[in-house]
C-alpha positions in Angstrom: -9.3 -13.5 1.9 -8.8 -15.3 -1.3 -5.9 -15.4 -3.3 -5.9 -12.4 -5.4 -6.6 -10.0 -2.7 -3.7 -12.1 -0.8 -1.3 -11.0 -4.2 -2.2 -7.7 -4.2 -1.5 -7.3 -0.3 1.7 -8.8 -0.3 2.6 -6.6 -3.6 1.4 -3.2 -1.9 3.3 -4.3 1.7 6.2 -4.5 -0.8 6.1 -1.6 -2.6 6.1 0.0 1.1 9.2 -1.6 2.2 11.1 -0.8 -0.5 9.8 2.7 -0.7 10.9 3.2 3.4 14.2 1.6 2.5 14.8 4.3 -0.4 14.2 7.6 1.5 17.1 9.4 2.1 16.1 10.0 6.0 19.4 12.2 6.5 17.7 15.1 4.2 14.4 14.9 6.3 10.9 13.3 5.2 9.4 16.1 3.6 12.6 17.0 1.3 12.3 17.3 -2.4 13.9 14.6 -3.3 11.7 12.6 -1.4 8.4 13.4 -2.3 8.8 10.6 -5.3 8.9 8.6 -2.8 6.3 9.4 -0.2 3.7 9.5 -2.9 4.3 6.1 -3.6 4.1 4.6 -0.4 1.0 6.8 0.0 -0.1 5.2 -3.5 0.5 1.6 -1.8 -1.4 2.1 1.6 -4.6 3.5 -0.2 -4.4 0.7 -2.3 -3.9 -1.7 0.7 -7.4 0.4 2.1 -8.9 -0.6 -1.1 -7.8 -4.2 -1.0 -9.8 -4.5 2.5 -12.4 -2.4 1.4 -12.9 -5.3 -1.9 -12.8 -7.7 0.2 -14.8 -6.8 3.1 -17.5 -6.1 0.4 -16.9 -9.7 -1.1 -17.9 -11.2 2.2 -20.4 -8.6 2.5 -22.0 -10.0 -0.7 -21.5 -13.7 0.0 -23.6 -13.2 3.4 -27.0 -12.6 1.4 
């Protein structure tokens, strides 16, 4: 994994982690004051699918 797909892993694991640590869990996942942030860790772990999904298609590339 090179470098810039390293950054933008770290950045989406941390965008995670600070989203988890800002729900109010005592209202329940689903409230309404938590949907700002379920959608943004659901944001951060489709863009860590397409970080693998870049790079598995960089090594895909490099292998022809």
């Amino acid at each position: 994994m090179t470098t810039f797909y390293k950054v933008f892993l770290v950045l989406f694991i941390l965008f995670i982690a600070i989203n988890i640590y800002a729900v109010d869990w005592n209202l329940g996942i689903l409230h309404q004051e938590n949907n700002k942030f379920l959608f943004s860790i659901v944001a951060a772990i489709v863009g860590l699918l397409v970080t693998f999904v870049m790079n598995t298609w960089r090594k895909l590339s490099e292998k022809k």
